[in-house]
C-alpha positions in Angstrom: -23.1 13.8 2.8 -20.0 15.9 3.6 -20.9 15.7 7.3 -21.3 11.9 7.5 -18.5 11.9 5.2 -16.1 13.5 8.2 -17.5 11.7 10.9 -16.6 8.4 9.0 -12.9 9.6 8.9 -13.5 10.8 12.8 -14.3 7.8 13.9 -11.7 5.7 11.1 -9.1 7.8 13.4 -10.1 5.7 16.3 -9.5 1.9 15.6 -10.5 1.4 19.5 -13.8 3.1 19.1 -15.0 6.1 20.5 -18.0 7.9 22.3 -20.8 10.2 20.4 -19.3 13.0 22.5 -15.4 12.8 21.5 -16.7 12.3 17.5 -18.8 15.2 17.6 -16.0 17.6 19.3 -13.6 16.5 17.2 -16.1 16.5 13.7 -16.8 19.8 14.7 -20.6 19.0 14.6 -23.3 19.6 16.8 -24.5 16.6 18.8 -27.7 15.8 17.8 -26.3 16.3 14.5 -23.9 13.4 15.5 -26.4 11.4 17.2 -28.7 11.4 14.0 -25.5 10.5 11.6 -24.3 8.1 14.0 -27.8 6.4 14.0 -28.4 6.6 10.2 -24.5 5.1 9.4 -25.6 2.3 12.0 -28.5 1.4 10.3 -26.9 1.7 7.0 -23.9 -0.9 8.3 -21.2 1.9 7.6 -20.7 2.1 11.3 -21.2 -0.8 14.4 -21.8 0.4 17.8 -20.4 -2.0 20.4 -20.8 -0.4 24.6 -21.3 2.9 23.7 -18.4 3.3 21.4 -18.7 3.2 17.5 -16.3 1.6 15.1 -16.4 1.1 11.2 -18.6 -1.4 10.0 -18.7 -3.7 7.3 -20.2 -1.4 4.7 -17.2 0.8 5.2 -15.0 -2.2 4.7 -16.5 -3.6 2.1 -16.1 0.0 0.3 -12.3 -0.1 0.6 -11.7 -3.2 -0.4 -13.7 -2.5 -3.6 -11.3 1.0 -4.1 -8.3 -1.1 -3.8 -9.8 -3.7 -6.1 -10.5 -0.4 -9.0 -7.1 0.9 -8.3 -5.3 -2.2 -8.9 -7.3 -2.6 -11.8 -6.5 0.9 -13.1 -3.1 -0.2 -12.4 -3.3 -2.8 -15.3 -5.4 -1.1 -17.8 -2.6 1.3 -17.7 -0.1 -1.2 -18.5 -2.1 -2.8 -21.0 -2.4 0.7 -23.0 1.1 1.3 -22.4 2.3 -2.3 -23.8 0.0 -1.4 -26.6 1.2 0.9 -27.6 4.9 0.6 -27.9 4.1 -2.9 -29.3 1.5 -1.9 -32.0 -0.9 -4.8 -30.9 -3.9 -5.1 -28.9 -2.8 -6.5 -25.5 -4.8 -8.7 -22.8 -5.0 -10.0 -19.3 -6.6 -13.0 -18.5 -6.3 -15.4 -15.3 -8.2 -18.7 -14.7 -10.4 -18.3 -11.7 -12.6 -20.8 -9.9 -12.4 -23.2 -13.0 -12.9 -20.4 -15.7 -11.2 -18.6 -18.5 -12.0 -15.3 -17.5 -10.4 -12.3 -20.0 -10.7 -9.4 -17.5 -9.4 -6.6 -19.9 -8.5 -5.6 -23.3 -6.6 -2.7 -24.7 -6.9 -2.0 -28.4 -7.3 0.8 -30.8 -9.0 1.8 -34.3 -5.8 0.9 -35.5 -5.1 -2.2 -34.0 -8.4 -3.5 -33.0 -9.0 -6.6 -30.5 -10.4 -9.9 -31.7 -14.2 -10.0 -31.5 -15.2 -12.9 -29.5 -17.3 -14.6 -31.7 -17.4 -17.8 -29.6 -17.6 -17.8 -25.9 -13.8 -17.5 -24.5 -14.3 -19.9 -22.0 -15.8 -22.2 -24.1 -13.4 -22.2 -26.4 -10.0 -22.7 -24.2 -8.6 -25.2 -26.3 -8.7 -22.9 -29.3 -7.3 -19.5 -28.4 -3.6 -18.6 -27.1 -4.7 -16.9 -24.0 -7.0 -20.4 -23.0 -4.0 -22.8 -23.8 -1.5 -20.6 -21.6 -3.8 -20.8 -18.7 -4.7 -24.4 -18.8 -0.8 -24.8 -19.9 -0.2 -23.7 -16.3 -2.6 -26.3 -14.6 -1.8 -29.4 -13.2 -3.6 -32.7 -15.4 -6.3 -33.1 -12.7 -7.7 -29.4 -13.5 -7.1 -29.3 -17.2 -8.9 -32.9 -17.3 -11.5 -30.9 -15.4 -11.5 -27.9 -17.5 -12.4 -30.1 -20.9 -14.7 -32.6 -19.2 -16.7 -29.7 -18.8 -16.0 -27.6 -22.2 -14.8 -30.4 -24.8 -12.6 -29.7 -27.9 -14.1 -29.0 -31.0 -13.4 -27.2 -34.2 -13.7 -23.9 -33.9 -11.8 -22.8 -37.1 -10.0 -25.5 -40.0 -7.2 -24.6 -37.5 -8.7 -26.1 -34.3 -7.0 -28.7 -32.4 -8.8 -32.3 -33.3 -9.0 -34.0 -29.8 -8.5 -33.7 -26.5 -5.7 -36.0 -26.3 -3.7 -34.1 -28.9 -4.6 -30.6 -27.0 -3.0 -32.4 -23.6 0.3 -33.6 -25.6 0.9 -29.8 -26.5 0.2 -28.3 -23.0 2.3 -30.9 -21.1 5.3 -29.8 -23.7 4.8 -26.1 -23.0 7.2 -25.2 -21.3 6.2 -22.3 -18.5 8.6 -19.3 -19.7 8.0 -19.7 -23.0 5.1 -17.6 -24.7 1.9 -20.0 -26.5 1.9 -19.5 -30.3 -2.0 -20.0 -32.1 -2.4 -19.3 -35.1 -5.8 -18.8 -36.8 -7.3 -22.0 -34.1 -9.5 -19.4 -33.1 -10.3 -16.7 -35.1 -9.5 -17.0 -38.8 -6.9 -13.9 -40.3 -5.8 -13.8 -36.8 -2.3 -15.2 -34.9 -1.9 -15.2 -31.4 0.6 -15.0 -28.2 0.4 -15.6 -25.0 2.8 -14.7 -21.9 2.1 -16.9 -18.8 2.1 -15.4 -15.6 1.8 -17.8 -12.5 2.0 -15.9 -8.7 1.6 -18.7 -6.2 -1.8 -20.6 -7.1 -3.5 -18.1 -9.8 -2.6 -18.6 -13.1 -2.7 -15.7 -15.3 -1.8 -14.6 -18.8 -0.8 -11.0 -20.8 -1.5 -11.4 -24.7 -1.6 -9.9 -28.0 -3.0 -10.9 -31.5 -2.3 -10.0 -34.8 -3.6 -10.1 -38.7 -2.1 -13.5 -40.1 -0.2 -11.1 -42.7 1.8 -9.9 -40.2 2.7 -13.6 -39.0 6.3 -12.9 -38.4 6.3 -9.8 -36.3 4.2 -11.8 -33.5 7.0 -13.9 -31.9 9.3 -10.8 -31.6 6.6 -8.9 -30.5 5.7 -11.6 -27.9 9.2 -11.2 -26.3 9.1 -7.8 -26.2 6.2 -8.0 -24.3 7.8 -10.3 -22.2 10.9 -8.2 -21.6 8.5 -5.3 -20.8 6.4 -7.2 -18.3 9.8 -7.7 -16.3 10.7 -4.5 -16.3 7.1 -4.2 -14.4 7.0 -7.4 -12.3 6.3 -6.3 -9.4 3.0 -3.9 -10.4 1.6 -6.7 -12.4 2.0 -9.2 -9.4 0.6 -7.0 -7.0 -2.5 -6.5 -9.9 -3.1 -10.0 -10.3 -6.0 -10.2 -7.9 -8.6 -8.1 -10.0 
């Protein structure tokens, strides 16, 4: 492994390609070692041999796109905990992709725990904070699109009525300001939603709270917005995850 590992970077080191002969010299391997690695990372797509010369191939691509991917989403989690933290609420990231809700992390703790999802999230857009920010943030053709396909219903006592009465609030939302729900989704439980729009993605960082605690969540929602400007640029560069 640690031998295919260096002739991977030897041959990352020459974006033009290069012969079995300058790899092994400069891997410091033998060559029929080479010529057996080189063979094997062919056949495995790591590496592409084109005249003679080898280059990286798709596997090896496909490899660093998905560390970039982990690191950008380690870069979140870490905010999410941090947020969390000096908030004293459990905090999420959510963006709508390819027509769905999708909540790609949570950060909670014993003390403050996350709300249990005890109706699908994407089912239930119209219900929770996080849903109505996103769809808040698309234009009528897609939110029309998103509720043909999952209608509103009552999910709690709380629960928007109708669909018509769901699109009146979203239109009056207005883009900087963070979505209030309380108890639409979850009983016991108020929300807030920050929306987060980088060109066409539209994204969302959140936080719930016990409905006894009711009046901390709009200050606590503007921290959170403070402290997501103060980190702009990380989160925007996150976004993709």
């Amino acid at each position: 492994m640690q031998r295919a590992m260096r002739l991977l970077e030897t041959v990352a080191g020459h974006p033009y390609g290069a012969p079995a002969k300058q790899l092994a010299r400069e891997a410091g391997l033998a060559l029929p070692t080479t010529y057996h690695l080189l063979r094997t990372l062919v056949h495995e797509g790591y590496l592409r041999r084109d005249k003679g010369l080898f280059f990286l191939g798709e596997a090896t691509e496909r490899l660093a796109g998905s560390g970039a991917q982990q690191k950008r989403r380690s870069t979140v989690v870490g905010m999410l905990a941090r947020w969390r933290d000096a908030i004293g609420a459990p905090v999420y990231y959510a963006v709508y992709r390819e027509g769905e809700i999708d909540v790609v992390c949570a950060s909670d703790a014993p003390v403050n725990p996350a709300v249990q999802e005890w109706a699908d999230f994407r089912e239930t857009g119209h219900a929770h904070a996080v849903g109505q920010c996103l769809l808040s943030q698309l234009d009528e053709e897609a939110r029309r699109d998103h509720l043909d396909r999952y209608p509103v219903h009552s999910v709690t006592p709380y629960t928007v009525r109708d669909a018509q009465s769901l699109l009146r609030r979203l239109e009056g939302t207005r883009r900087t300001e963070p979505v209030i729900e309380r108890q639409e989704y979850a009983l016991g439980t108020v929300c807030a939603a920050i929306p987060v729009t980088v060109g066409t993605t539209a994204a969302t960082v959140a936080i719930s709270l016990p409905v006894h605690q009711v009046d901390r969540l709009l200050p606590a929602a503007r921290r959170l917005q403070a402290e997501m400007g103060r980190l702009a640029g990380s989160l925007t560069l996150s976004i993709s995850i």
